[in-house]
C-alpha positions as a printed Julia matrix, in Angstrom:
408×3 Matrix{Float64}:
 220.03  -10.04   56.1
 219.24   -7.04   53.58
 216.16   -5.22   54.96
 214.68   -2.7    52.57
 212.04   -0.26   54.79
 208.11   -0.63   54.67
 206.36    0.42   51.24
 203.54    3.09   51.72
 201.71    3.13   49.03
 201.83   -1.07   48.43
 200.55   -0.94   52.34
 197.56    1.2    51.92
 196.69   -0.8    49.19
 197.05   -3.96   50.91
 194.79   -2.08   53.83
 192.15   -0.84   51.55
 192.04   -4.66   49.46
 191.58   -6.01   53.24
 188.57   -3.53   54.41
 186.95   -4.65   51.07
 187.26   -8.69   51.58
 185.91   -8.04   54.55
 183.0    -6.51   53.09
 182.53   -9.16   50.85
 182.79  -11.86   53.33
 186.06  -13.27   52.64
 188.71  -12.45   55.1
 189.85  -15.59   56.2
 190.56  -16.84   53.0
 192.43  -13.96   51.81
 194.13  -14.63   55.34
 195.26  -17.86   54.58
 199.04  -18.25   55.1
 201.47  -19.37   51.63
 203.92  -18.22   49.68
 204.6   -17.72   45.55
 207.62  -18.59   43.94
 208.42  -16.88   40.39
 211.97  -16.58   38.0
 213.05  -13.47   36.7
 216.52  -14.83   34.7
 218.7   -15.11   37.16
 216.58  -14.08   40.15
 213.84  -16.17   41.91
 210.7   -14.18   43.31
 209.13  -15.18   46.64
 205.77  -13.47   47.1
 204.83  -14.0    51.48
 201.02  -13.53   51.71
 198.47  -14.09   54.75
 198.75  -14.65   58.02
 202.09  -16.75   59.31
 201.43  -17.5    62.72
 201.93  -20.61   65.13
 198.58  -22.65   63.96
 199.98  -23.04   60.08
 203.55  -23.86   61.46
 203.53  -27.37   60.53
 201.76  -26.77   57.37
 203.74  -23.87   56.03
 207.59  -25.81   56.86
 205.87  -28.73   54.6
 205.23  -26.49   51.71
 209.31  -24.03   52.46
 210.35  -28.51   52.32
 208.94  -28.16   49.0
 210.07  -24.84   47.72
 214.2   -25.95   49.13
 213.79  -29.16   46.56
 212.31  -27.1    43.78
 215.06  -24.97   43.66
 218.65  -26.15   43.35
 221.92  -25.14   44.19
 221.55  -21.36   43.22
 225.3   -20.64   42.88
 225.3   -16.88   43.82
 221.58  -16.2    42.58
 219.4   -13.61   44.47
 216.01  -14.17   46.08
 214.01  -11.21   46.68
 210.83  -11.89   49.55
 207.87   -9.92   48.64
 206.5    -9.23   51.96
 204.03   -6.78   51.3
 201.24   -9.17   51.42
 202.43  -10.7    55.06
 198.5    -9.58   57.19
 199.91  -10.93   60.49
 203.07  -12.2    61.56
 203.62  -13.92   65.47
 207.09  -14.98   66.69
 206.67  -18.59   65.54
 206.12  -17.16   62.18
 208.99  -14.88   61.82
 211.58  -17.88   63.09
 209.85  -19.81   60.1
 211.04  -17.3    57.9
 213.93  -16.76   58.98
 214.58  -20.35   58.74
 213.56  -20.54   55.51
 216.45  -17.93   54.9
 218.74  -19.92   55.89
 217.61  -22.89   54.25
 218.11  -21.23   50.85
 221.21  -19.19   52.11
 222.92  -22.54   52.73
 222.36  -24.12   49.19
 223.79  -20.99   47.86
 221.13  -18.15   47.3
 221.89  -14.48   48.43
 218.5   -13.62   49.87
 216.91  -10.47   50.79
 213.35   -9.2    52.25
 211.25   -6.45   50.62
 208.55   -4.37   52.03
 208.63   -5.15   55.82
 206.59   -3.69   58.14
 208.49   -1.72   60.87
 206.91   -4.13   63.55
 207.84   -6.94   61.26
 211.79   -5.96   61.28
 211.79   -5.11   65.76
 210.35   -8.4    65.42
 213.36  -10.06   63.18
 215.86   -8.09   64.58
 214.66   -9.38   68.23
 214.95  -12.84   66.93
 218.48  -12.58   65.35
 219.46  -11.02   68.65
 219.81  -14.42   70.27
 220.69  -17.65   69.12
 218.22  -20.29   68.17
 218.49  -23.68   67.6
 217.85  -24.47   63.77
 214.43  -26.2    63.49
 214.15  -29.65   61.77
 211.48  -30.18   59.26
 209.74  -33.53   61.01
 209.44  -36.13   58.56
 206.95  -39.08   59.11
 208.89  -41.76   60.48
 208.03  -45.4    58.73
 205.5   -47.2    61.52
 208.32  -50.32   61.98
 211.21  -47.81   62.77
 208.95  -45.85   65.26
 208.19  -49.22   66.93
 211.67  -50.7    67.16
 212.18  -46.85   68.36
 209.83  -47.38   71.6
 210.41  -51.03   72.0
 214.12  -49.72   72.57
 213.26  -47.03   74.5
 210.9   -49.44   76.69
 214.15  -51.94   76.97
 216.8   -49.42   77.72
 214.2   -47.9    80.72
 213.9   -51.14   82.04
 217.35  -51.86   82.16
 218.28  -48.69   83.88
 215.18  -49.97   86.36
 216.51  -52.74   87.22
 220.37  -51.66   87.96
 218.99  -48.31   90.39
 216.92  -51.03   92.16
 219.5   -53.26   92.59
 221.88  -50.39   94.0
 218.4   -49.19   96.04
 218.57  -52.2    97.71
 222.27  -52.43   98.66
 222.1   -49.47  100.25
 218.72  -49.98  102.07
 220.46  -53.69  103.06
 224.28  -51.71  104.5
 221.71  -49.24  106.03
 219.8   -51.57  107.78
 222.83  -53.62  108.99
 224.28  -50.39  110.53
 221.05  -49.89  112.47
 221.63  -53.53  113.6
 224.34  -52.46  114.98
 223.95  -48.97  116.1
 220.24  -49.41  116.98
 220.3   -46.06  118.61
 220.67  -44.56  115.44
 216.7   -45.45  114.25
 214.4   -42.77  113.85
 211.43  -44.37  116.05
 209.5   -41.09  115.11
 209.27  -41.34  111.85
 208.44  -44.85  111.62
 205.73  -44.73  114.03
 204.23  -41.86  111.92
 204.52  -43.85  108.82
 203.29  -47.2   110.31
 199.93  -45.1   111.56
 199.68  -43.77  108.38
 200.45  -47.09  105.83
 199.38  -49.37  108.16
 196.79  -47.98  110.8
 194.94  -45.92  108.65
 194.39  -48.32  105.45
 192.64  -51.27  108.09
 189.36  -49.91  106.78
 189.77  -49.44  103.19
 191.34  -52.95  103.01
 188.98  -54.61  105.36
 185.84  -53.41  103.09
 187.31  -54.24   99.58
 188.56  -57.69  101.12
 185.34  -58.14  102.5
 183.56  -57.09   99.27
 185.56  -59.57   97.18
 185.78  -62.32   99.37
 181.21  -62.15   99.16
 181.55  -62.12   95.3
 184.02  -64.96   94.96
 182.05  -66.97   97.37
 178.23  -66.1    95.32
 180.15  -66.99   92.16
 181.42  -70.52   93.35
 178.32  -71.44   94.65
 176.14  -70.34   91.52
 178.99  -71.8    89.27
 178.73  -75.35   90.82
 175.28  -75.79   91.94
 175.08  -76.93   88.44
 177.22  -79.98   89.59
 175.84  -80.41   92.97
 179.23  -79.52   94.58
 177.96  -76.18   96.18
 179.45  -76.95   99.1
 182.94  -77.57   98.2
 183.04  -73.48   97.21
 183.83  -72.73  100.83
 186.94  -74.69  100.23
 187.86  -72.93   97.48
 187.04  -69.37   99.02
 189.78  -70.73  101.9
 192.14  -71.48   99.52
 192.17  -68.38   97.2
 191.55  -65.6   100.13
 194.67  -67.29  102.3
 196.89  -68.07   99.0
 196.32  -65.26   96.89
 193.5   -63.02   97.18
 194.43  -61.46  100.91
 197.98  -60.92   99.96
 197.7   -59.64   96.4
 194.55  -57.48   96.97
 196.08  -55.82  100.47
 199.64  -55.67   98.6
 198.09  -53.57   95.18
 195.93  -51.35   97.75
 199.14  -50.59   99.31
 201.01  -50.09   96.5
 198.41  -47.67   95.26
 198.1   -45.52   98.52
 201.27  -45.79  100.62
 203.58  -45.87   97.63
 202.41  -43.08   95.64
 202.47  -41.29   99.05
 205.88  -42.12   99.73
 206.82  -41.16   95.92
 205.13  -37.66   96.57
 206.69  -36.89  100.1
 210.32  -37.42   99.16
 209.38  -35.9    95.81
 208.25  -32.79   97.21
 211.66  -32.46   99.27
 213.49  -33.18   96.46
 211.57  -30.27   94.22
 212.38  -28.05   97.55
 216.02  -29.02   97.46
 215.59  -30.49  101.08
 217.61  -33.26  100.45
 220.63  -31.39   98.91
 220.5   -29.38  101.72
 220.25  -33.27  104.19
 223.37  -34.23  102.09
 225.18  -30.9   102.4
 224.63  -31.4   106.45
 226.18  -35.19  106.11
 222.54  -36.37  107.1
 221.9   -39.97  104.88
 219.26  -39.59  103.19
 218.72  -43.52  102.9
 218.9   -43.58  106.57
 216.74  -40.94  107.36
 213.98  -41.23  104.63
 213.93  -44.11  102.98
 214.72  -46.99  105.96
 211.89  -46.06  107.98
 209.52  -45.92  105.18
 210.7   -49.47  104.07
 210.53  -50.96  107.9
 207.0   -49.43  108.37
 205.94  -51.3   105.15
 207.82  -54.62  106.49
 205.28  -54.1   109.6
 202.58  -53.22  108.32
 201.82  -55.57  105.29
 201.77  -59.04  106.8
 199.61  -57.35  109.61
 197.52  -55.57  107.18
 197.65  -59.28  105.49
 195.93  -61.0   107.72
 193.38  -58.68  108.15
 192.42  -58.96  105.01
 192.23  -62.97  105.1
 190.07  -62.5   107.73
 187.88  -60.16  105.88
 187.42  -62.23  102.47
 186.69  -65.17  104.96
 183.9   -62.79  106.45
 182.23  -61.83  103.69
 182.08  -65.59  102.09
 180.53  -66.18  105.48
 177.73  -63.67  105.38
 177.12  -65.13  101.5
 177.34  -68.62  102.83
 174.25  -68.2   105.17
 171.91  -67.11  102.52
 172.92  -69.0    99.91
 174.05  -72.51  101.31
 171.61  -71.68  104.5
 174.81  -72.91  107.07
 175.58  -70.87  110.39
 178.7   -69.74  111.0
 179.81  -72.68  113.18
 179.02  -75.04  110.63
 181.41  -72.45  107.65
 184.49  -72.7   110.28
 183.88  -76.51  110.24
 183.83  -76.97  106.75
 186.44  -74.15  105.95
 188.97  -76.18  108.45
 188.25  -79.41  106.8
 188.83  -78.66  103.35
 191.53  -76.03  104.13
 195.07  -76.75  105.28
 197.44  -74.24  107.14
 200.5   -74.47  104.84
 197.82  -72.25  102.45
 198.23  -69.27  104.81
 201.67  -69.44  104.97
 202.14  -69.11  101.65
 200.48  -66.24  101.24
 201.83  -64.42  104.8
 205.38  -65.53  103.31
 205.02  -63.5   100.32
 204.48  -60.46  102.21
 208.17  -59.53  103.09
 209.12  -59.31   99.85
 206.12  -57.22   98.44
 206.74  -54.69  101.12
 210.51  -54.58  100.43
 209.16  -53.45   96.29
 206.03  -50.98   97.16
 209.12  -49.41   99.61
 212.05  -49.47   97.5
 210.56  -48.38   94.4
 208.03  -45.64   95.77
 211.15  -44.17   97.44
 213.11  -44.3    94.31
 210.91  -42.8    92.35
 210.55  -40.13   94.65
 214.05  -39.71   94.64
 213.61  -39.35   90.72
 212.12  -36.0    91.25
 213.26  -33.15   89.5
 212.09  -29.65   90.07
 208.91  -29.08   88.44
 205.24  -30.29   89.58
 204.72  -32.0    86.06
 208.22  -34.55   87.65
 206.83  -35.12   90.33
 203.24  -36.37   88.98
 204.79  -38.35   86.24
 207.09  -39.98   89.03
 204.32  -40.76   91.51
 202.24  -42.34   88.42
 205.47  -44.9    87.48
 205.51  -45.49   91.08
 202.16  -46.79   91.43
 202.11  -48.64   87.71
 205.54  -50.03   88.48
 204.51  -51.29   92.19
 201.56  -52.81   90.79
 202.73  -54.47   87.96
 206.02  -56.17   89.93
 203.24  -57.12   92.92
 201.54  -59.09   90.21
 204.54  -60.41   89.01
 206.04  -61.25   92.5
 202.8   -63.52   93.16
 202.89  -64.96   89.88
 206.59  -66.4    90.4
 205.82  -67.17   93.64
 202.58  -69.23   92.76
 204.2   -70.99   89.95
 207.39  -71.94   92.64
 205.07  -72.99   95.64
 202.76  -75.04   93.36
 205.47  -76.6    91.77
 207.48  -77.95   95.1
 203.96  -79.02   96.24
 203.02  -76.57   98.75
């Protein structure tokens, strides 16, 4: 790169043309960052003016796009940069330049920079010091290609989803087989601590949303068929939906959203700290030793946590029940085990097993995800709880569908 030395005179100029736009009121448009392109014969004049710095990035590698098509293959021709109208220059704008030297260098143009300021060329010659990565110009991408793009991307993710849960649960299934065997071996401390604290400690948030949801199912059914004179037959429905699906899916998304995300942090945060490197380095299995007794706590916990809930949503469609339908409780229970069989609870206590086995497996996963930076680990513990959620749902879908299907 030919650098010829800062012009006095053309700088005092430019400094006395500046103090008087300001005077008149119009700095920042004599500010504005562009460039001029003129031909001298054989030569091509590039006149830099304004202030190239990171806001106009985008807009100033659009308009050096531009100036590469309107001039062709130079074939040994000289470009001479006229810099002596350059106000303000920041790193960003200097690559840009620099860059755009290389643009035209490669299509054949010997190019050279006039009139730098001395802090313009430490700044250049700091740049050139170390290599940089040629920037792209970014192109708009057609709106079909950049959705095939993320539907790919989405497919792809999914796919690598399903094969590191698949290989999560292998080694959570040998783990817990060697514990079968060497039962000695299970760390009773750490799941007590994580039963207390995603099972113990979530009885009252789960009791009062269950509660909640089991009074506004129940003052729904009976305003929705009063109209029909079947007001009545809405504490058999409130039996059937708490037991079958509303315990067990609203405990099992609660769950998801508190003890997973907490498990997704915890093992996160070792991983940021390097703890487990430093577990494997010791021959300590980390599946054993953090992930087994999270899942186990979770295979407690739920079906307990479960029932609770049942009983909750039953509660609250009680307390509705007496103002609404004007019964006591006595005569509810009656009703509710008339119109409601048992085989209803056990399908939604069976489903329980299985949800606990995907809030445990995948909030550990993800936490084994981590890599070492806080903006990881929140971006893992965020999949965790959309990803727990969303398979819960899923889950109780299939298993709905199944049940219903087989007649239970």
């Amino acid at each position: 790169m030919a650098i010829v030395g800062e012009n006095s005179d053309g700088h005092s100029q430019q400094r006395r043309r500046r103090r008087a736009d300001k005077r008149g009121g119009i700095a920042a448009a004599s500010n504005r960052p562009d460039l001029e392109w003129s031909r001298d014969g054989e030569s091509i004049a590039l006149r830099v003016f304004g202030d190239w710095q990171v806001r106009d990035v985008r807009r100033l590698a659009v308009t050096i796009r531009k100036l590469k098509f309107a001039n062709r293959a130079g074939n040994g021709k000289s470009v001479f940069v006229d810099m002596a109208g350059l106000t303000a220059l920041d790193t960003a704008g200097a690559m840009l330049l620099l860059d755009m030297k290389d643009h035209l260098s490669a299509q054949g143009y010997v190019v050279s920079l006039h009139k730098v300021r001395e802090a313009d060329e430490i700044l250049f010659q700091l740049i050139s010091r170390h290599p940089r990565e040629k920037s792209e110009i970014v192109q708009k991408r057609s709106m079909v290609l950049s959705l095939i793009r993320d539907v790919g991307a989405v497919v792809v993710s999914l796919w690598r989803d399903v094969i590191e849960m698949t290989a999560m649960v292998g080694q959570v299934t040998v783990a817990l087989l060697m514990l079968c065997i060497k039962p000695w071996r299970i760390r009773y401390t750490s799941l007590i601590h994580h039963l207390e604290h995603a099972g113990l400690k979530a009885v009252l948030i789960i009791s009062l949303i269950c509660f909640l949801i089991g009074a506004v199912i129940m003052q729904q059914s009976v305003e929705q068929l009063r109209a029909y004179s079947a007001e009545h037959f809405s504490i058999d429905m409130l039996g059937i939906l708490a037991l079958r699906e509303v315990g067990v899916l609203l405990t099992s998304i609660m769950i998801a959203g508190r003890s997973g995300a907490a498990f997704t942090a915890e093992i996160g945060s070792m991983k940021m700290r390097e703890e487990v490197d430093a577990m494997r380095a010791l021959g300590i299995d980390p599946v054993e030793t953090l992930i087994v007794p999270r899942v186990l706590a979770m295979l407690i916990a739920l079906p307990l946590l479960t029932f609770i809930g049942d009983i909750m949503c039953l509660a609250g469609g009680a307390m509705i029940a007496s103002q609404m339908l004007e019964i006591d409780l006595q005569s509810f229970m009656q009703r509710l085990n008339d119109g409601v069989e048992i085989r209803h609870f056990y399908v939604g206590l069976i489903k329980t097993p299985f949800v606990a086995v995907i809030i445990g497996i995948v909030g550990t996963l993800e936490g084994m995800r981590v890599r070492g930076s806080a903006e990881s680990l929140g971006t893992h513990v965020r999949a965790s709880v959309v990803k727990s959620i969303f398979l819960v749902i899923v889950l109780d879908a299939m298993f709905a569908i199944a049940l219903t299907a087989i007649g239970i």
